[in-house]
N, CA and C atoms as an extended XYZ file, in Angstrom:
306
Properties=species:S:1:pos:R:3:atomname:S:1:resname:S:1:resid:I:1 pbc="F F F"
N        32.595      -10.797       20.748 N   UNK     1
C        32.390       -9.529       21.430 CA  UNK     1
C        32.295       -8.382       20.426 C   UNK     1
N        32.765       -8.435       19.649 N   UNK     2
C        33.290       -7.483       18.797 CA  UNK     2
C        31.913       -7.837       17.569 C   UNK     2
N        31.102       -8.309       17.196 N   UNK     3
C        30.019       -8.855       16.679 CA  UNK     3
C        28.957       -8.424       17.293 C   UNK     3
N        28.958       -8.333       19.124 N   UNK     4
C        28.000       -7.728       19.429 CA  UNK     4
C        28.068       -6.242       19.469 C   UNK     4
N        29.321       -5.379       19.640 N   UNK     5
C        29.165       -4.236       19.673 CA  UNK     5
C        28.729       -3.401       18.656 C   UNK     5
N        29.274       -4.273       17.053 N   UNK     6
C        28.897       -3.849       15.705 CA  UNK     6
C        26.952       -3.693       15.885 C   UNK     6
N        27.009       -4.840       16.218 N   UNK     7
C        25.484       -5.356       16.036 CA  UNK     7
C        24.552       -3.677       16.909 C   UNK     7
N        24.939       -3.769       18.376 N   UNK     8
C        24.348       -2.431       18.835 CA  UNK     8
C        24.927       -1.287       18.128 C   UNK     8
N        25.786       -0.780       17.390 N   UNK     9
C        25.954        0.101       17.243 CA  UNK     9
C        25.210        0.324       16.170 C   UNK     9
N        24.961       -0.669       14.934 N   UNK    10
C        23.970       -0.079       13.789 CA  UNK    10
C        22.509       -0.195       14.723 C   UNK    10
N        22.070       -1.166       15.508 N   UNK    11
C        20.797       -0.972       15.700 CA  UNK    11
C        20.372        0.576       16.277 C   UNK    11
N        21.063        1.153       17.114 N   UNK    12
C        21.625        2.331       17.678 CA  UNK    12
C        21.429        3.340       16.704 C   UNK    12
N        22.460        3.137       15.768 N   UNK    13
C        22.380        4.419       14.090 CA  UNK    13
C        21.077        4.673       13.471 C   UNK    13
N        20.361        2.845       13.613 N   UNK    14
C        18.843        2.746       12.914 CA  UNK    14
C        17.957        3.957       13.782 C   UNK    14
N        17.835        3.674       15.130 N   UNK    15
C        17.444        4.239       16.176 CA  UNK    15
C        17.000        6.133       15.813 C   UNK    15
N        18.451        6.249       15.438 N   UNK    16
C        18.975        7.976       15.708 CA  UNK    16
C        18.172        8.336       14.131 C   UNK    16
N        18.686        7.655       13.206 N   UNK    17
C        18.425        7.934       11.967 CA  UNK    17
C        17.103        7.654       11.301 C   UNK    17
N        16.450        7.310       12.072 N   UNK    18
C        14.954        6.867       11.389 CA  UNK    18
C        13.843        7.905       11.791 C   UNK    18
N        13.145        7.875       10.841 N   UNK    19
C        12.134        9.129       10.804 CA  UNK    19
C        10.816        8.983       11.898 C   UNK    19
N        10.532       10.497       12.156 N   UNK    20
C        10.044       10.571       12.926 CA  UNK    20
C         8.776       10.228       12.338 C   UNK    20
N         7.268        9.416       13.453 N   UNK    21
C         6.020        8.948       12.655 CA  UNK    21
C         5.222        9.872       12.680 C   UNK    21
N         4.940       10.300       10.988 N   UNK    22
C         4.338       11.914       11.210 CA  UNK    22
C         2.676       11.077       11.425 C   UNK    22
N         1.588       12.110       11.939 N   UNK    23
C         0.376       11.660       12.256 CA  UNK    23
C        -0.366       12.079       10.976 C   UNK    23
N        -1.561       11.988       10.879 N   UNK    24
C        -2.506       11.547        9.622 CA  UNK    24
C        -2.876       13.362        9.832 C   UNK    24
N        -3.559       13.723        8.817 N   UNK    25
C        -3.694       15.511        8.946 CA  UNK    25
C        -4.905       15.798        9.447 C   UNK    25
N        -5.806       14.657        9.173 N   UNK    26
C        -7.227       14.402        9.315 CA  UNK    26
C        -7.760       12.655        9.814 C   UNK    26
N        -8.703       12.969       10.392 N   UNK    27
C        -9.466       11.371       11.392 CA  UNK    27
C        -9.747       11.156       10.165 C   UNK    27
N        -9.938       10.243        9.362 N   UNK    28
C       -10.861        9.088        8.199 CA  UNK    28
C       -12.111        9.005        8.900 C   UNK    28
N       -13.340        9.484        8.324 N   UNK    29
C       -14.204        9.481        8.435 CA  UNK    29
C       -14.700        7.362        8.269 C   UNK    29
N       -15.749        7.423        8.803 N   UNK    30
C       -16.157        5.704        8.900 CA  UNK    30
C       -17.391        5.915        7.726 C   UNK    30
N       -17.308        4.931        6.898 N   UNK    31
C       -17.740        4.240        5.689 CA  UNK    31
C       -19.266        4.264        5.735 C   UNK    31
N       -19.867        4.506        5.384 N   UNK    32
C       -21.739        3.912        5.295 CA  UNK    32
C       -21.558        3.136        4.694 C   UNK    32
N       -22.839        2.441        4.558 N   UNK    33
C       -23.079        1.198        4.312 CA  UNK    33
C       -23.323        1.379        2.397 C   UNK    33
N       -23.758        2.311        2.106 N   UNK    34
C       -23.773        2.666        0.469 CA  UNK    34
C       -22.234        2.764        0.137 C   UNK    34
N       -21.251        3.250        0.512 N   UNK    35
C       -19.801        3.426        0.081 CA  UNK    35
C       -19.391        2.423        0.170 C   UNK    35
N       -19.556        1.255        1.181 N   UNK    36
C       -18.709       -0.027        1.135 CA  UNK    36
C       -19.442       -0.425        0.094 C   UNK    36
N       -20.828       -0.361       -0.183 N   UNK    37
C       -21.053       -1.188       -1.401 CA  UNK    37
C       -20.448       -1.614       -2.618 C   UNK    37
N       -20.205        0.277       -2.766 N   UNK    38
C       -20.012        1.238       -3.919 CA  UNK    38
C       -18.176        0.397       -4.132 C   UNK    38
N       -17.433        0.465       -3.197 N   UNK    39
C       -16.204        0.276       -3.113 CA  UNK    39
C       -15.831       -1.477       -3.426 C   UNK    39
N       -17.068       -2.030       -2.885 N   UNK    40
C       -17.271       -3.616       -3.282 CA  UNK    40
C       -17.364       -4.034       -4.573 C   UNK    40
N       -18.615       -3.214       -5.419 N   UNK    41
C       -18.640       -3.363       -6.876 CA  UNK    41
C       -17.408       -2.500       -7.393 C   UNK    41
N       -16.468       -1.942       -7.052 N   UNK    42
C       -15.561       -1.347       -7.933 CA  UNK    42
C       -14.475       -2.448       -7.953 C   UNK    42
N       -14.224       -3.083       -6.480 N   UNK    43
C       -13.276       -3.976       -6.764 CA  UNK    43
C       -13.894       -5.619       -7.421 C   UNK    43
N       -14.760       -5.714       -7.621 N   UNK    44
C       -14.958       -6.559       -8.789 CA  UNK    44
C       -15.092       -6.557       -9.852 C   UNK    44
N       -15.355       -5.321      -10.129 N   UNK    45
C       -14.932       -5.158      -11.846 CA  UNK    45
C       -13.759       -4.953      -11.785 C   UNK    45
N       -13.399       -4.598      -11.399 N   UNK    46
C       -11.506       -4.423      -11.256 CA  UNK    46
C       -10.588       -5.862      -11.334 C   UNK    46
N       -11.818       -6.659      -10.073 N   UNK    47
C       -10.942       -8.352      -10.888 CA  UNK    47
C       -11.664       -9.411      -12.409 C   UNK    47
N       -12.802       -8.477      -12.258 N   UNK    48
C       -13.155       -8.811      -13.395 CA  UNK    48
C       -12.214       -8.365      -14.486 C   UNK    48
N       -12.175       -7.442      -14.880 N   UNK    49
C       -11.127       -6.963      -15.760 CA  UNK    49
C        -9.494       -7.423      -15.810 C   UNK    49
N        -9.208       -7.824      -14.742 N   UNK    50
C        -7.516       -8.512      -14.773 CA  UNK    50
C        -7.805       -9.793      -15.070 C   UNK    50
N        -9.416      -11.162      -15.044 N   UNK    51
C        -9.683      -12.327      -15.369 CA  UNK    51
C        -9.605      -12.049      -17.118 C   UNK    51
N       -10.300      -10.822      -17.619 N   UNK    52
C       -10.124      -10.791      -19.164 CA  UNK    52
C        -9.173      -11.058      -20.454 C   UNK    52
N        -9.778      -11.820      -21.196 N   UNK    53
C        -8.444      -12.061      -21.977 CA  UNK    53
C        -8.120      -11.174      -22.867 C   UNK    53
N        -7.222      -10.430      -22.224 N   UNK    54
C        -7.080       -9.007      -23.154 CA  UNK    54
C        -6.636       -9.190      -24.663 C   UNK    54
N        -5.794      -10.232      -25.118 N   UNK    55
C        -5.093      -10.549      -26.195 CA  UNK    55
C        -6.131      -10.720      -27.713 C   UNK    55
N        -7.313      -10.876      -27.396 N   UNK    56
C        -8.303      -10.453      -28.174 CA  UNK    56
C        -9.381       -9.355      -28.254 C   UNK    56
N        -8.606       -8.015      -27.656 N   UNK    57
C        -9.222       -6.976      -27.664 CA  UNK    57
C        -8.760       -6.210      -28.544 C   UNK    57
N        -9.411       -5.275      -29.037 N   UNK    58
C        -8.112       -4.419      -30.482 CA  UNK    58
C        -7.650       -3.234      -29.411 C   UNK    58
N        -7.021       -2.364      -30.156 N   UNK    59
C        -5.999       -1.395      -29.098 CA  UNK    59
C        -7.098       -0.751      -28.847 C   UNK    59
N        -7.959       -0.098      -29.301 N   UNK    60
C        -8.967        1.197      -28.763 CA  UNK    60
C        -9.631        1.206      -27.457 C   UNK    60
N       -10.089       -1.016      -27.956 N   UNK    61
C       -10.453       -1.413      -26.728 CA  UNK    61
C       -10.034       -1.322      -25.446 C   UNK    61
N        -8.701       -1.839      -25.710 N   UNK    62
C        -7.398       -2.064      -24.833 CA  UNK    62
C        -7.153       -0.245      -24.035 C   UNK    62
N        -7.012        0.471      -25.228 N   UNK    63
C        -7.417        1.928      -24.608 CA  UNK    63
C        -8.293        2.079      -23.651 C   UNK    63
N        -9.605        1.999      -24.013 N   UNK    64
C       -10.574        1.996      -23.256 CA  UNK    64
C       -11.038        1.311      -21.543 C   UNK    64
N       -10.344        0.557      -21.976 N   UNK    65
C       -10.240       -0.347      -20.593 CA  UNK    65
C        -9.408        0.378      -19.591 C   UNK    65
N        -8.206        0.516      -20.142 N   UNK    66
C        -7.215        1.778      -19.426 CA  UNK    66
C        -7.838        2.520      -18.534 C   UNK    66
N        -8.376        3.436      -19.405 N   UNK    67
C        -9.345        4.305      -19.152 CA  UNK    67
C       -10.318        4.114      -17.740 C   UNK    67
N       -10.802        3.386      -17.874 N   UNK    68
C       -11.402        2.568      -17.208 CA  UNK    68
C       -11.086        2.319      -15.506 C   UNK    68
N        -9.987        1.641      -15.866 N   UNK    69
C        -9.319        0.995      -14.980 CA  UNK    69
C        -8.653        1.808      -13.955 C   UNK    69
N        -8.397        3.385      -14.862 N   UNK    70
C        -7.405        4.216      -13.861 CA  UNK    70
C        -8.787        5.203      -13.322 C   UNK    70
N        -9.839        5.166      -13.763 N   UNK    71
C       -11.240        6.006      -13.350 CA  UNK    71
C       -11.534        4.920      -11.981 C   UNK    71
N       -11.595        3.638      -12.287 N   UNK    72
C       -11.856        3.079      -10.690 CA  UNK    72
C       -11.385        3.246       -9.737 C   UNK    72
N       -10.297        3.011      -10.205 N   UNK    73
C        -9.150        3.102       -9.054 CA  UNK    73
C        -8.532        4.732       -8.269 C   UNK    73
N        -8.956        5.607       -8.947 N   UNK    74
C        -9.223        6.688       -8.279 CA  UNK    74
C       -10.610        6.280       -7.524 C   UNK    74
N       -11.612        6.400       -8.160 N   UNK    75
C       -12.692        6.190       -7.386 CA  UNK    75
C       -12.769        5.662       -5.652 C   UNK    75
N       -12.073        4.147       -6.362 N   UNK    76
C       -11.771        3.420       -4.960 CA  UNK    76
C       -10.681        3.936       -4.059 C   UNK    76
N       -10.215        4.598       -4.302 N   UNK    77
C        -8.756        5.494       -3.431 CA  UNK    77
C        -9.676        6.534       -2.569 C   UNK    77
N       -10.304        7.567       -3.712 N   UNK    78
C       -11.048        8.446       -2.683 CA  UNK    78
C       -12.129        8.176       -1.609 C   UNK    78
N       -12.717        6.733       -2.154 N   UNK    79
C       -13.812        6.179       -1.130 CA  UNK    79
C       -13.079        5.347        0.038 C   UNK    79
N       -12.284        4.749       -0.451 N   UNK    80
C       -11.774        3.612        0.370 CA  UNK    80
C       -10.750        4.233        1.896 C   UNK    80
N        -9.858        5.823        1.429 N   UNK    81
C        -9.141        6.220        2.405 CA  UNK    81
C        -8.227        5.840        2.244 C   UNK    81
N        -7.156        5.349        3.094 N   UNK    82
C        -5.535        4.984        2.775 CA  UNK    82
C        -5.573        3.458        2.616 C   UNK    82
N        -4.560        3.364        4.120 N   UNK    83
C        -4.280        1.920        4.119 CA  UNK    83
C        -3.013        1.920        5.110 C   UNK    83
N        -1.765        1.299        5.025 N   UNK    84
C        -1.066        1.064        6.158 CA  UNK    84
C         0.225        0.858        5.161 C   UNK    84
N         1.254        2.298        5.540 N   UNK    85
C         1.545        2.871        5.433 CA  UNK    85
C         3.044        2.539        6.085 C   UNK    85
N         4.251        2.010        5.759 N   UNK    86
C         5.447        1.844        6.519 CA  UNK    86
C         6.679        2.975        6.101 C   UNK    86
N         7.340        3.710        6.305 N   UNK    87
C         8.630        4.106        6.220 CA  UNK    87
C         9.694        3.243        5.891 C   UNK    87
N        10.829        3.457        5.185 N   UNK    88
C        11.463        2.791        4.694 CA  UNK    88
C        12.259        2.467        6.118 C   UNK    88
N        12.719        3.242        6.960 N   UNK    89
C        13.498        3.306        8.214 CA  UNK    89
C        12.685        1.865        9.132 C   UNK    89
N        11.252        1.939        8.967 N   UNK    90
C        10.517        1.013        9.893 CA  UNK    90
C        10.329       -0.264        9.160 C   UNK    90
N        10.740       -0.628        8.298 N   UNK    91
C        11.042       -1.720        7.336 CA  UNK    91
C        12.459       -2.492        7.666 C   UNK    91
N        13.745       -1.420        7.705 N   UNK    92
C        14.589       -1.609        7.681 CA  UNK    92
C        14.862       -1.584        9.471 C   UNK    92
N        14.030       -1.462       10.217 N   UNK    93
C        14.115       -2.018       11.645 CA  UNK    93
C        13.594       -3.170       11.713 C   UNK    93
N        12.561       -3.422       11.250 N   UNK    94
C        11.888       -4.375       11.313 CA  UNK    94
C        12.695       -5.885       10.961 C   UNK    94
N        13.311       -5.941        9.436 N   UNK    95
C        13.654       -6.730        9.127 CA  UNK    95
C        15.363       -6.917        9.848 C   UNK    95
N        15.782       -5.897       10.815 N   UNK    96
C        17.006       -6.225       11.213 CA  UNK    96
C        16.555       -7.231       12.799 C   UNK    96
N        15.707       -6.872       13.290 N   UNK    97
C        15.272       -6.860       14.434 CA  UNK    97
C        14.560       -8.465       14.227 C   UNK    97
N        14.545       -8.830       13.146 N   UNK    98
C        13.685      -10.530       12.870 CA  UNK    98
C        15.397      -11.368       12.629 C   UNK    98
N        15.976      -10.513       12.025 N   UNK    99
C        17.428      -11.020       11.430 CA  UNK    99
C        18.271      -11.132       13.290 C   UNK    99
N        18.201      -10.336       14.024 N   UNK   100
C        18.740      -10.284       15.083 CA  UNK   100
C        18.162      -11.519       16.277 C   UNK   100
N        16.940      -11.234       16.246 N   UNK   101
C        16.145      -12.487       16.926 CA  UNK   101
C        16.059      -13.914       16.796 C   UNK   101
N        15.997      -14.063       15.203 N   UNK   102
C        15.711      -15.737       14.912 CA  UNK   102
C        17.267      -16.006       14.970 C   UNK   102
């Protein structure tokens, strides 16, 4: 008895204490067919570049790639939009609420 009341009372605390789901500031505009391209070839050079064997590149190279690597990935951030997005509070429901069930 005393196991279940613990049990509601944090799920309860989770409840009170978890953040409210703020909304997006702006709709995400939908993709053309040139941007998914654009966003397609970025993420393959992108796994192209993590297949590379970097250990025979000299540092400048190794610089350069950097370089590189953090220019795509902006790229692909501003084209691509977000993604899916959890709160630490909706994590920590989540995984009590699988722990409570199974």
């Amino acid at each position: 008895m005393k196991k279940d009341t613990t049990n509601l009372i944090v799920v309860l605390m989770f409840f009170l204490v978890s953040p409210v789901f703020a909304k997006p500031s702006k709709e995400p505009k939908p993709m053309t067919k040139a941007e998914s391209a654009r966003v397609v070839i970025i993420t393959e050079r992108l796994e192209q570049i993590d297949e590379m064997d970097k250990s025979l590149l000299s540092y400048v190279e190794k610089k350069e790639l950097r370089k590189e690597v953090k220019a795509l990935d902006k790229q692909r951030k501003q084209l691509g939009g977000g993604g899916i997005y959890l709160s630490v509070g909706a994590v920590i429901i989540i995984i009590l609420l699988l722990i409570l069930l199974v």
